[in-house]
N, C-alpha and C positions, 0 to 999 in steps of 0.2 A: 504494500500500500504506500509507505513511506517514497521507495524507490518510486513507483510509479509519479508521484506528485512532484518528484525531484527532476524526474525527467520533462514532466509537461513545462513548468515550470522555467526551466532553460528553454524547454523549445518556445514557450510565447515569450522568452525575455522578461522575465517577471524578476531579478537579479535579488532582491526583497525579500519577496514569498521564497525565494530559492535557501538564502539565508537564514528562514526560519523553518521549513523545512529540516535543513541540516541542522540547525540548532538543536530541534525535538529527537531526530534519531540522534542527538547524543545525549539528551538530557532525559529521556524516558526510559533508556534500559538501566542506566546510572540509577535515576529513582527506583527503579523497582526491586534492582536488586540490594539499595540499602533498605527498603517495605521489608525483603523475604528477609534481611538478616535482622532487623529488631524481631522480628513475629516472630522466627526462631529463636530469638534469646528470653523473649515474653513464654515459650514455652517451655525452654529448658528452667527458668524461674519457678514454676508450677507444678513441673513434674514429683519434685522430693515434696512439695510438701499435700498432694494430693497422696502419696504413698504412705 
């Protein structure tokens, strides 16, 4: 999806929208993967004292 909107995006010269485009595919797998690493730590928190 990303790719494709990076591509149209050069093709109508849109240099902008291109720029923010590349912005998102660097800043939304960045975010998600510090999402998975709190949730992971919020569960390893829970586990002993669920036990």
């Amino acid at each position: 999806m990303l790719v494709v909107l990076s591509v149209m995006t050069l093709y109508l010269r849109c240099f902008r929208l291109f720029l923010v485009v590349i912005g998102l595919c660097i800043f939304l797998p960045v975010r998600l993967r510090l999402s998975r690493q709190t949730l992971a730590r919020k569960r390893e928190r829970r586990l002993p004292l669920s036990i």
